[in-house]
N, C-alpha and C positions, 0 to 999 in steps of 0.2 A: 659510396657503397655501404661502410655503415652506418650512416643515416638509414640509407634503406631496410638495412638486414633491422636496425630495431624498429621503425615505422610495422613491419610486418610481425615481428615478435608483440606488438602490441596491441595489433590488431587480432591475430591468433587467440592470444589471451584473451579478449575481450569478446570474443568466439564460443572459449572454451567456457567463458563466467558470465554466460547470459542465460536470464529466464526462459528466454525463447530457445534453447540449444532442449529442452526438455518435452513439447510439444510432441515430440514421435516417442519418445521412450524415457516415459517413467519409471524412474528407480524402485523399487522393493523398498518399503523404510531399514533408516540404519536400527540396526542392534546393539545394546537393547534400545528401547525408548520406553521413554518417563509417563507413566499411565497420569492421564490427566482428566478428571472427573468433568464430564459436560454434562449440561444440562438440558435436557427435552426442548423438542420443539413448544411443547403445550408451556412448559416451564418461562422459556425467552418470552414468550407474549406478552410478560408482565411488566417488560422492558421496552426501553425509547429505541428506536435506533436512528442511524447515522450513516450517510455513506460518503465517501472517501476516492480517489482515483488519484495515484502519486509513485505513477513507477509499479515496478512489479509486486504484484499481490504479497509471494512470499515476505516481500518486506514488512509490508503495508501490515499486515496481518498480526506477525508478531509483536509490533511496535505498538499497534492497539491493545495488545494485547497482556501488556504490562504495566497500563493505563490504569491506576484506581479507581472503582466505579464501572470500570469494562466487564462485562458478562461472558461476554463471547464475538469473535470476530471471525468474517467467513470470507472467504476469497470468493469471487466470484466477476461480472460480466455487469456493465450498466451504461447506460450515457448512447447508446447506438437501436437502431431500430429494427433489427434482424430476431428473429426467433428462435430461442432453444441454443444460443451459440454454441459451439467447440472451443476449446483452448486452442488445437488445430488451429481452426480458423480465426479465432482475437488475438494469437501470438504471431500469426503470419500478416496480420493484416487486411484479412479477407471481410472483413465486418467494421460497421461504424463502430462497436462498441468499444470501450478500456477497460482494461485492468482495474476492479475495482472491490474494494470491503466494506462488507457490511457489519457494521458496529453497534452490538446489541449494549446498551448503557442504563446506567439508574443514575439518572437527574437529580436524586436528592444526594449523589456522592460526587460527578463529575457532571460540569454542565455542558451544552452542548457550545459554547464558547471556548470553554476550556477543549474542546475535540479540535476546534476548528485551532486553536493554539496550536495544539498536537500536531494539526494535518501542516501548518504553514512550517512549523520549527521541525520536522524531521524530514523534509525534501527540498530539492530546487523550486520554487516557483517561478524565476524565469527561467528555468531551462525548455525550450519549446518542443513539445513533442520527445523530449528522451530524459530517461533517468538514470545517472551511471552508466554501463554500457547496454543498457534497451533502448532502443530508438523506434521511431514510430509514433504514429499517430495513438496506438493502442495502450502507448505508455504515458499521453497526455497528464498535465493535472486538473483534475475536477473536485470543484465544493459543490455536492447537491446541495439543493435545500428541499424542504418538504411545505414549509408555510412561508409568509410574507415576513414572520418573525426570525427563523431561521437567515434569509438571504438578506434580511438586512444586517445580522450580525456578523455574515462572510464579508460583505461591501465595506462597511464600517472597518472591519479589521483590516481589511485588506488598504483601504486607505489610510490608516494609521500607520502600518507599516510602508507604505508610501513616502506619505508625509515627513515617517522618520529617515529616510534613505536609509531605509537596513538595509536594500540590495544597489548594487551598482547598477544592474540591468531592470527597466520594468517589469512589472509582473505578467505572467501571461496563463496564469491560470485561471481555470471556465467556470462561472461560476452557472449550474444550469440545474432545472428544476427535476427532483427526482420522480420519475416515470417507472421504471418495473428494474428488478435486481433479478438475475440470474446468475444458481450457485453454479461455484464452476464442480470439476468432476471429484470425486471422493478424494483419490490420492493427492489431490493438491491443496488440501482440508491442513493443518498443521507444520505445513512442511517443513520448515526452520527446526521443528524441534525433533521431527521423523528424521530428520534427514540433517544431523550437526558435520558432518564428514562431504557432506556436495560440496563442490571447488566454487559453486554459487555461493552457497550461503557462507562455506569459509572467507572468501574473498571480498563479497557484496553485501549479503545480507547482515549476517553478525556487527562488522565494522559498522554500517548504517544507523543498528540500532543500539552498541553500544556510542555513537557519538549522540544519540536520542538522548538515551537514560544520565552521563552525562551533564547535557544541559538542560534535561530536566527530572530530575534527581525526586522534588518535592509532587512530581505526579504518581511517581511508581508505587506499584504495589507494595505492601511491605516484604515480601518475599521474592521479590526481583531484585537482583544484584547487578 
């Protein structure tokens, strides 16, 4: 019997501290929150970008986002072939697509090697289809690439890291060519930082990206701690 009663206690919890529990009712941002200067659309263009799918955006996002050489990072929808998606509908499942960020970067700061560093060393890659407690196909991981140059530098790493047995289990991350990014809706634009006080990001997201910064210390910004 208590084995059962904590099996359920931790099921609960992982209920209560998933990205997916936000789908029908987004939060108001906490108060106050930290005014952070963005840059125009016309502005980003002058920038490479990058796309990413490793578990849920809010993580994904932040963790880009204290990345040196990062411009700006957007949550958003990729990797599926439905149009216009919902959160709705990529958090329940109802869409090919995943959870994915787009990662606007200047190449002469941070290369796109060093992203793909970024993307393997701050999640699971074999974990199949779930990240922490999001499960689903939606939470898959995916390395786009965008040129023949790009996906040889995913394959290459990915085989080294093989080769080195960093992980016990295989990899099972996709590596597939990027086709169209779809932003997700406004309120889920920053949300880690709108939102320091969700029992997500206390429990999930924060811990994630402080074990990022961590172990890797010599990418961060100078002004991330």
């Amino acid at each position: 019997m208590k084995a059962l009663q904590s099996s359920l206690i931790v099921i609960i919890f992982l209920a209560a501290s998933s990205c997916q529990t936000k789908a029908k009712t987004p939060e108001p941002p906490s108060k106050p929150v930290a005014q952070v200067e963005k840059l125009s659309e016309a502005e980003l263009q002058q920038y490479e970008t990058a796309y990413f799918a490793s578990g849920c955006f809010w993580c994904v996002e932040a963790i880009y986002e204290s990345v040196k050489g990062v411009k700006e990072a957007v949550s958003g929808y990729a990797g599926g072939t439905e149009e216009n998606p919902t959160y709705e509908q990529v958090s329940y499942g109802r869409t090919t697509h995943a959870e994915t960020v787009e990662v606007y970067y200047d190449p002469e700061k941070v290369s796109f090697f060093e992203l793909v560093q970024v993307f393997f060393g701050s999640h699971d890659p074999t974990s199949l289809n779930r990240q922490g407690p999001d499960r689903g196909p939606q939470y898959r991981s995916i390395a786009f690439y965008k040129n023949e140059k790009e996906k040889k530098i995913i394959e290459e790493y990915m085989k080294a890291l093989d080769d080195s047995k960093v992980y016990d289990q295989p990899i099972v991350t996709q590596i597939e060519p990027f086709t169209v990014f779809w932003k997700a809706e406004e309120y889920h634009q920053d949300y880690e930082r709108k939102h320091p006080n969700d029992s997500y990001i206390t429990n999930v997201s924060i811990p994630r990206l402080n074990r990022f910064k961590e172990n890797f210390q010599e990418y961060l910004k100078k002004d991330v701690h």
